[in-house]
Phi, psi and omega in degrees: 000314179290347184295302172332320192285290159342307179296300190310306164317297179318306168321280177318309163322326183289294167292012182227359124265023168257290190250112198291123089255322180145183166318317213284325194274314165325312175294295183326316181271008171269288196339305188284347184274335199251313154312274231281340172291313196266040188242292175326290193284006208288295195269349166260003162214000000 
């Protein structure tokens, strides 16, 4: 699961210095974006 969280974070960081709102919130919806992959595929494989 954290690899999932982690990756998303990273994501969300990347795109919260392109597009505002900013870091904090990008991470955050990567971070809940990464969680929420690795719950899908956690259960369809």
């Amino acid at each position: 699961m954290v690899p999932y969280i982690l990756a998303g974070a990273v994501i969300g960081s990347i795109v919260g210095h392109l597009i505002p709102p900013g870091y904090l919130f990008w991470f955050v919806v990567g971070s809940v974006s990464g969680y929420l992959a690795q719950r899908y595929f956690g259960t369809r494989f």
